[in-house]
N, C-alpha and C positions, 0 to 999 in steps of 0.2 A: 216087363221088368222081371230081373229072379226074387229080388226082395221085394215083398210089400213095405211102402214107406209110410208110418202114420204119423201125424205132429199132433201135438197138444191134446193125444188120444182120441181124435175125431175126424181131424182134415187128411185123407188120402191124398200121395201124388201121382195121378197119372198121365202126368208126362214128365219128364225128367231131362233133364242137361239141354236145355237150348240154351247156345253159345250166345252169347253177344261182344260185343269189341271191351265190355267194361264186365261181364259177370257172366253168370250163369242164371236161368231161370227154369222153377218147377212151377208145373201146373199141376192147383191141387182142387178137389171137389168139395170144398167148402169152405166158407169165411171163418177166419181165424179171427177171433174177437177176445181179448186178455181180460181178466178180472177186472181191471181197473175201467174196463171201457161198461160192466155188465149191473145190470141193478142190482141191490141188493138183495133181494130172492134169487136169483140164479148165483151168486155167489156161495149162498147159504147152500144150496143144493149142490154145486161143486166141492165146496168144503165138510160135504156131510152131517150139517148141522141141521138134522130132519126136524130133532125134536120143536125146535125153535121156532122153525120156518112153519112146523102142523099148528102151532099156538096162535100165530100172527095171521095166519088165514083162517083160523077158528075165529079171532076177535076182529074177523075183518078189517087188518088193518095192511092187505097186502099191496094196497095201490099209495098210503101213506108209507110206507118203508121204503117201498123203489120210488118215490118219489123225493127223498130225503137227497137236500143237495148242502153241502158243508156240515156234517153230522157224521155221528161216531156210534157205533154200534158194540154195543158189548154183550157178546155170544154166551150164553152157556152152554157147555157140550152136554152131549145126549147123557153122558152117566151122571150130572150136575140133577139132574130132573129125576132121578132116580132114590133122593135123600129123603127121610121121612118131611123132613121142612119144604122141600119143593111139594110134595104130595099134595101135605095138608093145605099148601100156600094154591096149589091148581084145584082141589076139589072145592076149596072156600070161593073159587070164580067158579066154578062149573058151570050155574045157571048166571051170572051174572056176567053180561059182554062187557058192561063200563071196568068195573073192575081186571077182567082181564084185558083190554084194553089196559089198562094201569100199570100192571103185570110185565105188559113190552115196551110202553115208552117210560119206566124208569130204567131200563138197558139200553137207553137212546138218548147222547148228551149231544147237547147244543154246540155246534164247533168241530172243526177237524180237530181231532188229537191224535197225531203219531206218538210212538214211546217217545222219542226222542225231544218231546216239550212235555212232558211228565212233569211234576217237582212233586216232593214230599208234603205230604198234608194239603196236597191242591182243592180246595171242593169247585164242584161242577154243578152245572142245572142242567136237570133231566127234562125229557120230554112230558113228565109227567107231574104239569100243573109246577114246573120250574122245581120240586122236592129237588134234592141238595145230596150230592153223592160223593164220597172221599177216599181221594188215592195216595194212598203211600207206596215211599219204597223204601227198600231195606238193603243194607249187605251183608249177608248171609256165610262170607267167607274170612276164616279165622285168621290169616294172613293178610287180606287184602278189602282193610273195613272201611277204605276210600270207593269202594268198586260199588256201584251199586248192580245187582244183578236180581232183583227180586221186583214185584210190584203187585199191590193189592188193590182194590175197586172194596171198599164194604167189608176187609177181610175176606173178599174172596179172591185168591192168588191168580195173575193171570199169567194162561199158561201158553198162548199163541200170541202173535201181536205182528198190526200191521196189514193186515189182510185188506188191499184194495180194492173200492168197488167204485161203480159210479158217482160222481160228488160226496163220496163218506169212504171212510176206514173202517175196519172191522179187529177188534181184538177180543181173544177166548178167555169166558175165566170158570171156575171151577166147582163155581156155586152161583146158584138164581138167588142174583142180588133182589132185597127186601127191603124198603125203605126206615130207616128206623124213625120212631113217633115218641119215645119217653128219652130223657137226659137220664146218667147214671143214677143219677140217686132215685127216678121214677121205677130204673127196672130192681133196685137193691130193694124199696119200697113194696114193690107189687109181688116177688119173690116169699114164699111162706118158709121156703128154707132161708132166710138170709134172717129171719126175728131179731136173734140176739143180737148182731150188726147192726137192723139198725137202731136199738138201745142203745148202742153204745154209740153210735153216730149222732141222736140226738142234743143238740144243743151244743153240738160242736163247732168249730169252724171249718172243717172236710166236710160239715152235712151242707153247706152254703156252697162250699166250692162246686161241689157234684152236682148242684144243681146250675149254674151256669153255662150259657150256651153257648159264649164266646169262648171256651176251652174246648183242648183238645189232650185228652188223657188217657190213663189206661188204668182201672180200679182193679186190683186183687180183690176178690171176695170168699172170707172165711165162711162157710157154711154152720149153720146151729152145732153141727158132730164137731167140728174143729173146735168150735171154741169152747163145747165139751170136755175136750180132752185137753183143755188149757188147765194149768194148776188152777187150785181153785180160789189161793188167794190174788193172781194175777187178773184170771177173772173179773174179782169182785173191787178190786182196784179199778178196774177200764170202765167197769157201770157205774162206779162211784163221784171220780177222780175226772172230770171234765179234761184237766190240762192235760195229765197220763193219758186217755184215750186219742186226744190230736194228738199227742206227740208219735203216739203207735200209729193212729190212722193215716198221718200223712206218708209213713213205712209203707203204705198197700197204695198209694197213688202214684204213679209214674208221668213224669212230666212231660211225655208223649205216647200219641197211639200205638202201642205194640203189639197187631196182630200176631196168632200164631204164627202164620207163615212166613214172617216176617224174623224167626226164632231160628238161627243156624247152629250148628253139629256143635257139641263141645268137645276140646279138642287137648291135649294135654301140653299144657305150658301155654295155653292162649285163654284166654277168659273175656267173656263181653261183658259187658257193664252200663245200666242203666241208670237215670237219676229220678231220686224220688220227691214227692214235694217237701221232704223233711230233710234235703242236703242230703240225703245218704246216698251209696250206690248199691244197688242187689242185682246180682247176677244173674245173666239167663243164658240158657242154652237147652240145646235139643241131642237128648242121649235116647237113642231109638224112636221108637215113637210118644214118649214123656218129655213135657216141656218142665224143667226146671226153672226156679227162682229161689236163689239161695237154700236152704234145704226145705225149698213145699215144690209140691208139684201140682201145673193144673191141669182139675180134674174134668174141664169145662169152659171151651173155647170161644171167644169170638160174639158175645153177643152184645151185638153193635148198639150204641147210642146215639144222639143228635149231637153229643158231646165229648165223643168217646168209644172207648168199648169198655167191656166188663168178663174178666176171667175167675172162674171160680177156683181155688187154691186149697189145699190143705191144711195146711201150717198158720198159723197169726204170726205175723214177719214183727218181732219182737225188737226192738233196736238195741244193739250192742253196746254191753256197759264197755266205755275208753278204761284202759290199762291203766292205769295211773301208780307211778312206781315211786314207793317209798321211799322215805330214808336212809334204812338199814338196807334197801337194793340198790342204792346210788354205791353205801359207801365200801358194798360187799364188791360192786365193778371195780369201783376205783382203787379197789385191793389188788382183786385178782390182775388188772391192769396193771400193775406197781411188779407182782411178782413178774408178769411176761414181758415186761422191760429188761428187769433185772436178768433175768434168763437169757436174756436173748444177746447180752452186753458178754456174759459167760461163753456164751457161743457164737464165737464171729462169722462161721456157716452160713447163717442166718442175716438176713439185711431188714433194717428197719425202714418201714416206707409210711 
């Protein structure tokens, strides 16, 4: 032959064009075998996921993975394992195999799941001791907020999907997912920046919600500096004033999980909009790499709940006094209304509609 012919980067043909009454046939020097036919370690090794793959044969659990039949495996890529939180989360297994063991069957759910049987706020059981793993999605695009094109595992975005192996699926995501073990008010609680919060949370009706397991939210949380820099008798009203403080705090609750990644470009003339458990809506968008919410920004993404997640913010999302218009503003319209009648009657140019 003048060319060499290689398929699927492996199998050479050499022999080439024997005719037959219905086709043509090549004869090549090795079995051609497609992902979907391959265990899941050779898969892992085909699609470059070394780091993954060193983990699971570290914790010996390499004959348990390829032996997965109707199961879904969710990959972290190699730069995922590179985040100070992956570090400290693999040197905490280093001596301990049970643990990292732990480590790989909670990136291992019970079930085929291709994208395409996703839903929003789905939870899933892990291979690990059944713990409980939540996927959203999101649409990200400021025209077209029916589409959904986003989807997250734990707030961690997933950035490949679908990757077949034998009896399992494999999709990529972007962070070593970590099981969460405290509901929102445990991590607001255990937080030494979060003090003044939760004094003001005490005794409220937002400190009962947050603790609930059967929700699924997303808490702003003002840090001790924020609410520093709150006037100081606004302050002293929200540590005082039980009802005032719910009525703020249900402002920092969102009546669903909104990971960052989940947060699309703001865009002019297009505005998304959220709701909060207080009926209000606050606004969110992504202007470079700052996530906006009405005017705070957060400073501190993603840290997932049993119940939720928890984003740290800038700002104390203060609620909007309503306009409420006078008297003498009614009767100064219905003046100036009266004159651009009458003007408008003087100049017949003009149509009244």
């Amino acid at each position: 032959m003048d060319d060499e012919v290689i398929l699927e980067g492996k199998a050479k043909i050499v022999e080439a064009d024997i005719m037959a009454t219905n086709g043509v046939i090549h004869l090549i020097n090795e079995i051609i075998i497609p992902d979907a036919g391959l265990y899941v370690g050779s898969v892992l090794k085909n699609q470059n996921f070394t780091k993954f793959q060193e983990i699971v044969e570290k914790a010996g659990l390499k004959e348990e993975v390829n032996g997965l039949s109707n199961g879904t495996v969710l990959v972290p890529s190699n730069k995922a394992f590179e985040t100070p939180e992956a570090k400290k989360l693999l040197e905490e297994a280093e001596n301990d195999p049970e643990k990292l063991k732990s480590v790989i069957r909670y990136h291992i759910i019970q079930g085929l799941l291709p994208s395409n049987d996703m839903s929003n706020n789905l939870k899933l059981t892990t291979n690990d001791d059944g713990k409980l793993l939540r996927i959203n999605l999101y649409s990200t695009l400021p025209l077209f907020t029916n589409i959904v094109n986003r989807a997250t595992a734990n707030c961690a975005r997933l950035t490949g999907f679908d990757e077949k192996a034998c009896g399992s699926v494999i999709h990529e995501v972007n962070k070593v997912l970590i099981p969460p073990t405290k509901n929102i008010f445990e991590l607001i609680d255990d937080n030494e920046r979060y003090s003044t919060l939760r004094s003001i949370l005490n005794g409220t009706e937002v400190e009962k919600i947050l603790q609930e397991n059967n929700r699924s939210l997303t808490f702003l949380a003002p840090t001790d500096e924020t609410f520093a820099a709150l006037d100081e008798k606004d302050k002293k009203l929200l540590l005082e004033d039980k009802e005032r403080a719910n009525t703020v705090l249900k402002n920092h609750v969102l009546t669903e999980v909104l990971c960052c990644a989940g947060v699309g470009p703001q865009s002019w003339g297009f505005s998304s909009y959220v709701s909060t458990l207080g009926n209000n809506n606050v606004e969110v968008g992504r202007s470079g790499s700052q996530i906006r919410i009405n005017r705070g920004v957060v400073t501190s993404c993603d840290n997932v709940a049993t119940n939720g997640v928890v984003h740290t913010i800038n700002k104390v999302l203060l609620p909007r006094q309503p306009q409420v218009s006078t008297l003498g503003a009614v009767l100064a319209f219905l003046y100036e209304s009266q004159n651009l009648v009458q003007t408008l009657e003087y100049h017949p140019v003009y149509e009244i509609v």
